[in-house]
C-alpha positions in Angstrom: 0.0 0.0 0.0 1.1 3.5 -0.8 0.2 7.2 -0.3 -1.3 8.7 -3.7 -1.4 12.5 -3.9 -4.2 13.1 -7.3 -3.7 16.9 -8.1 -6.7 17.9 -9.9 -10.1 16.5 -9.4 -11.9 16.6 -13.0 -13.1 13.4 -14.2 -10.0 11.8 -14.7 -8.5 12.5 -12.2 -11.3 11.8 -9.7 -11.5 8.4 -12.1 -8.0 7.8 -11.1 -8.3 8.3 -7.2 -10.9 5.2 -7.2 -8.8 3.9 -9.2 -5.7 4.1 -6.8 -8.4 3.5 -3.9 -9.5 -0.1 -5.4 -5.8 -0.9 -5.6 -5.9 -1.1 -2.1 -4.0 2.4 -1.7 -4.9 5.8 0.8 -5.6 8.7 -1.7 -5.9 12.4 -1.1 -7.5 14.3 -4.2 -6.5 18.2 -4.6 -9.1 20.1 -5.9 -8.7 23.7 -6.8 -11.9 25.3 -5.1 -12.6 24.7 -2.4 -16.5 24.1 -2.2 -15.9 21.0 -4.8 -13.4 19.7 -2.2 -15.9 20.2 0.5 -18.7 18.5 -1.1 -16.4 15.6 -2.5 -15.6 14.9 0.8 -19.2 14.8 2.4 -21.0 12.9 -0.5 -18.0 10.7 -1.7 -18.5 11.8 -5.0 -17.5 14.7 -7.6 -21.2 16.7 -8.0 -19.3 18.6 -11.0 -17.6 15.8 -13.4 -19.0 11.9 -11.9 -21.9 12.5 -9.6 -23.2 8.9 -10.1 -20.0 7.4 -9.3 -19.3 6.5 -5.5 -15.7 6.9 -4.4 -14.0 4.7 -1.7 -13.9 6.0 2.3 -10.0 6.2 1.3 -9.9 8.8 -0.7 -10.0 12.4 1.0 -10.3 15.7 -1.2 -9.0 18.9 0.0 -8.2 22.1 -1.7 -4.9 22.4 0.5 -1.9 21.1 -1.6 0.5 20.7 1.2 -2.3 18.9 2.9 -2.1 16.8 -0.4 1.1 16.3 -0.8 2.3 15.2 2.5 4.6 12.0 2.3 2.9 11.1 -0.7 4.9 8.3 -2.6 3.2 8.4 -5.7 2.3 11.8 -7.3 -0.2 12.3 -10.0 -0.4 15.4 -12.4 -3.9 15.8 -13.8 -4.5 19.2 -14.7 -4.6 20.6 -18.3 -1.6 20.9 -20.3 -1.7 24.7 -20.5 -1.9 24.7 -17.2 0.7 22.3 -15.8 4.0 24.7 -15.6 1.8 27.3 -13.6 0.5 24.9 -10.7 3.8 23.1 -10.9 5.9 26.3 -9.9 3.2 26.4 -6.8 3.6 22.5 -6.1 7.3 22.0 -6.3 8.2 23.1 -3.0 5.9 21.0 -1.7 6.7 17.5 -3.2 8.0 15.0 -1.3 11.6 14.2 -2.3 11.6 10.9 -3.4 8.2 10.8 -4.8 7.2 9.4 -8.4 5.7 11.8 -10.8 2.9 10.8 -12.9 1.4 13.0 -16.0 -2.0 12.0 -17.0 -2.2 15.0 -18.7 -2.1 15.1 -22.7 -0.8 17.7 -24.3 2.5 19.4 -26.0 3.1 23.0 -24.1 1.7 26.1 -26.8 5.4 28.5 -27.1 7.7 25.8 -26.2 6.6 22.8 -27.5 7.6 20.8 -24.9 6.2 17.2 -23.4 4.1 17.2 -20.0 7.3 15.3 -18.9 9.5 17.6 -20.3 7.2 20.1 -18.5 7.5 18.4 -14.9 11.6 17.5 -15.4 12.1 21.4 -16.1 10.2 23.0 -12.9 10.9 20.4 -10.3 14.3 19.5 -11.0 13.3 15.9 -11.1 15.3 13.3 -13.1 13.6 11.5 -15.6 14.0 8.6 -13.5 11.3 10.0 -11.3 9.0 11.2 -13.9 6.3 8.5 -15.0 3.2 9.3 -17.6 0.2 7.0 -17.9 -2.0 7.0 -21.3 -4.2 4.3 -23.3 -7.6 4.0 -24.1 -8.7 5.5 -21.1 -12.4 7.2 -21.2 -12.9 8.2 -17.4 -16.6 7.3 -17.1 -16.0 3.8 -18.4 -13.5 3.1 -16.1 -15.2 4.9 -13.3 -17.7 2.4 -13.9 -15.8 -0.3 -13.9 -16.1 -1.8 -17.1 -12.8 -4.0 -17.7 -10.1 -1.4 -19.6 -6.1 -1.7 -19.7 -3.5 1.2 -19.5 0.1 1.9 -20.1 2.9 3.5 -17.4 6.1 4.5 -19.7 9.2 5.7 -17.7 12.6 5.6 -18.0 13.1 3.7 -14.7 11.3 0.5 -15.3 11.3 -0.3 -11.5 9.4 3.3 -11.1 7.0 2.6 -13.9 5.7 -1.2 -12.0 5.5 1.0 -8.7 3.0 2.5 -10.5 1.6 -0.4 -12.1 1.3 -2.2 -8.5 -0.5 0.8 -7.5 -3.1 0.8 -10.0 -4.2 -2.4 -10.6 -7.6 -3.2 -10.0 -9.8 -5.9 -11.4 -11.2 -3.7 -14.3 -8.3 -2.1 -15.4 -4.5 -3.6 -15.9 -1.9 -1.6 -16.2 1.1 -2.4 -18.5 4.3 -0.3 -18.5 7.0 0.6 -21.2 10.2 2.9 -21.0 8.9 4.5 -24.4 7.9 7.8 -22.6 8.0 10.2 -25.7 6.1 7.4 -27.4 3.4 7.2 -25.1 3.3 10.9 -24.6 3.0 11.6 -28.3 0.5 9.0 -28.8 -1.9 10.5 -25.9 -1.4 14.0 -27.5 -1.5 14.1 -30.6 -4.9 11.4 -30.8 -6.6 14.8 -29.9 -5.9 16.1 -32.6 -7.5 13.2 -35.1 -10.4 12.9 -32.9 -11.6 16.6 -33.7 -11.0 15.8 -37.5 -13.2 12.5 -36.4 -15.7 14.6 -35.4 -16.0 16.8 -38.0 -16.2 14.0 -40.1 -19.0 12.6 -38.6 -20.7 16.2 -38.4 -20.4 16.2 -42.0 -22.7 13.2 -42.3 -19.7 11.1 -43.1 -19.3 7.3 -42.3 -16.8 4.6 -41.6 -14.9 4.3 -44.4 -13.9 7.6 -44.0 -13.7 7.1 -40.3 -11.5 4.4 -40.7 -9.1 6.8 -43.3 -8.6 9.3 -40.9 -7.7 6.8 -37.5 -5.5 5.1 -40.0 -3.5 7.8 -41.7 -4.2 9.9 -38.7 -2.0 6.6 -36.9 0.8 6.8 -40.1 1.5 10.7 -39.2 1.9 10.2 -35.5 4.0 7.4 -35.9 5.9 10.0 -38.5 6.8 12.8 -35.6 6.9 10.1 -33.1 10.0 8.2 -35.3 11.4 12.0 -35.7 11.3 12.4 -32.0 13.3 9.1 -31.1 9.8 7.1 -30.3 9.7 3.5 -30.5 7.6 2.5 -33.4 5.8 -0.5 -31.8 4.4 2.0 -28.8 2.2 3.4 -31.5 0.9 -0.2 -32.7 0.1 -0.4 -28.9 -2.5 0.9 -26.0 -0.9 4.4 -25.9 -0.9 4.2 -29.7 -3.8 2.6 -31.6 -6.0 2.1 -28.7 -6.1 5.5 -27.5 -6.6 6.8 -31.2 -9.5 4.3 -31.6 -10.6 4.9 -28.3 -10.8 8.6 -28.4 -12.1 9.0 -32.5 -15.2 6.7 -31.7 -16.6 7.5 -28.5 -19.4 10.0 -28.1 -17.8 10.3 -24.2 -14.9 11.7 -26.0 -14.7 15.3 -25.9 -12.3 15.9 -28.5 -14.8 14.1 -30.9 -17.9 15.8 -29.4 -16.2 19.3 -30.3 -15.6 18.2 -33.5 -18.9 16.9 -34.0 -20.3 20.7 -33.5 -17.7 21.9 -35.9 -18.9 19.7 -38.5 -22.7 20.2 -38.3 -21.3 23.7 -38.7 -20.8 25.3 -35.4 -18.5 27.7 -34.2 -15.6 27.0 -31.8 -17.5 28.9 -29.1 -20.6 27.1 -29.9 -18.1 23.8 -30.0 -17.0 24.8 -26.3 -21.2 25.4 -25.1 -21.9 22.1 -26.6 -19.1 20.5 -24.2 -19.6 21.9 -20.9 -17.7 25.0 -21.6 -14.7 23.5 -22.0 -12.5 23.7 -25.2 -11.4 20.4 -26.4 -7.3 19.6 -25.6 -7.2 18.8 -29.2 -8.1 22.1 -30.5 -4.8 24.0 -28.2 -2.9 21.0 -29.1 -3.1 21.3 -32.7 -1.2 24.1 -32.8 1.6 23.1 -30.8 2.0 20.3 -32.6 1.5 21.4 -36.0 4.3 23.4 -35.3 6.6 21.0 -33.2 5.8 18.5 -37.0 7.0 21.4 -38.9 10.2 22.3 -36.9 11.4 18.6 -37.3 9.9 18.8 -40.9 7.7 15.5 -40.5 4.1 16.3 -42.9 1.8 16.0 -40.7 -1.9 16.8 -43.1 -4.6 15.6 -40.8 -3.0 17.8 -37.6 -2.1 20.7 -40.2 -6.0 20.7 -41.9 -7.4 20.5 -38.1 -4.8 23.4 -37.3 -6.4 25.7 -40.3 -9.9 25.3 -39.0 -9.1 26.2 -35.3 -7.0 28.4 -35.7 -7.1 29.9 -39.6 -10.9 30.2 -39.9 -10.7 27.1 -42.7 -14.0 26.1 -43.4 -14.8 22.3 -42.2 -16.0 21.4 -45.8 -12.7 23.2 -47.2 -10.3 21.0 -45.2 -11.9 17.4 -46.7 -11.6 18.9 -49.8 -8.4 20.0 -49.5 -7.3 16.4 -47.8 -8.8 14.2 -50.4 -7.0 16.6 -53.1 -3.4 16.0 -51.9 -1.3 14.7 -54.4 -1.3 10.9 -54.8 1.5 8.6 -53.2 2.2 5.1 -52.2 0.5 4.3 -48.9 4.2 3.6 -47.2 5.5 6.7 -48.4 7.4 8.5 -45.6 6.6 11.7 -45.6 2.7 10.7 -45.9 
């Protein structure tokens, strides 16, 4: 058994405390304000993100991060990437010295285009020997609920990475770890990215077959920047690879998909964000950031750069399958797309 510190209390993090809690581990969840701490902790569950879902006697919320933090052995990151250096220049002080840091967040930083790891290493000083990120096809309510799910835990120290693993095995979810932690962090990151153009798709009216196109080439350019990058190709064959993708591109509990859903039956990005709880899908921020961390390593990157011109050029949804479909014809292996 182990002390787990959760820092940040939306829905996958909260997911993740019961998660931690069924593993047989004491939790703490940190939640920013404090009246969704306080009413966490006196109905055992999160009114604002899960309020179906009951959460184990031990976990305890609070909106103190030393409180949280306190000899915590395993620490988990699950704010939004934009977010992450901010609360991490707040929380650094505070960490226990020894302590295993976990990203669940997935994102590449907008300015810098840096990994949530990369993010972590730089504020706390930590080695990447201490820095952990979990990803796969991981929809919080599903899990929440129990229904049977795997996961992956990439780190550079393997003996870190099944720490972790220990930690969070539960009956309905199995954790598997890897080393591949710019694989696995791509993989979560840039998934967002397909999904929206998912969405749209589907907004459009559109069905499987071109479904299935855009997971699979949206797959072939990932794999691209994650080969530039020094990524091991079979992580993106894997959980944090294809399953996320699939995972993420399907699912109407996805957000990223549900954004681009509104996009596609013609919506507007603030209409997008009203359609999904007011919060703008990680996919949309992302896009940029990686369009331009594909460019800088000069890996063609069409799905992400066509997603890019809609959120962030004012490209018309309609424009960006036309101009997709009217790329210039290639063999499917070709390596730049």
């Amino acid at each position: 058994m182990v002390k787990v510190a959760i820092m940040g209390a939306g829905s996958w993090g909260t997911t993740l405390g019961k998660v931690f809690a069924d593993g047989g581990n004491t939790v703490t969840l940190w939640a920013r304000r404090p009246e969704l701490a306080r009413q966490i902790q006196k109905t055992r569950a999160n009114p604002d993100y899960l309020p179906d879902i009951k959460l184990p006697d031990s976990v305890t919320a609070t909106d103190d991060p030393a409180l949280a933090l306190a000899g915590a052995d395993i620490v988990v990151f699950a704010v939004p990437s934009q977010t992450m250096r901010d609360n991490l220049k707040v929380w650094t002080p505070l960490l226990p010295p020894d302590s295993t840091l976990v990203s669940i967040s997935k994102g590449v930083e907008t300015g810098t285009h840096l990994r949530m790891s990369e993010v972590i290493a730089e504020i706390t000083g930590a080695g990447t020997n201490r820095i952990a990120v979990l990803s796969g096809p991981n929809l919080a309510r599903e899990i929440a609920q129990e229904q049977p799910a795997a996961t992956v835990i990439a780190c550079a120290d393997e003996n870190r990475a099944k720490l972790v693993q220990a930690a969070a095995g539960t009956p309905y979810l199995r954790p598997y770890t890897n080393t591949d932690v710019v694989g696995v962090e791509l993989g979560g990151a840039c998934k967002n990215v397909i999904a929206l153009a998912c969405g749209m798709s589907a907004g459009l009216g559109f069905g499987e077959n071109s479904m299935a196109t855009l997971v699979t080439r949206g797959l072939a350019e990932i794999s691209r920047l994650g080969e530039a990058l020094g990524a091991d190709p079979r992580t993106f064959a894997g959980l944090a690879g294809l399953g996320d993708l699939v995972a993420t591109c399907t699912s109407p509990l996805s957000r990223n998909r549900s954004f681009g859903v509104r996009l596609g039956e013609g919506g507007t990005l603030a209409e997008a964000k009203k359609a999904t709880h007011g919060q703008v899908a990680e996919g949309v921020i992302s896009s940029n950031s990686i369009f331009q961390l594909a460019e800088a390593h000069k890996v063609e990157m069409p799905i992400t750069e066509a997603v890019y011109a809609v959120c962030h050029r004012g490209l018309d949804v309609r424009d960006m399958i036309a101009a997709l479909m009217g790329r210039s014809r290639k063999a499917e292996y070709n390596p730049v797309g």
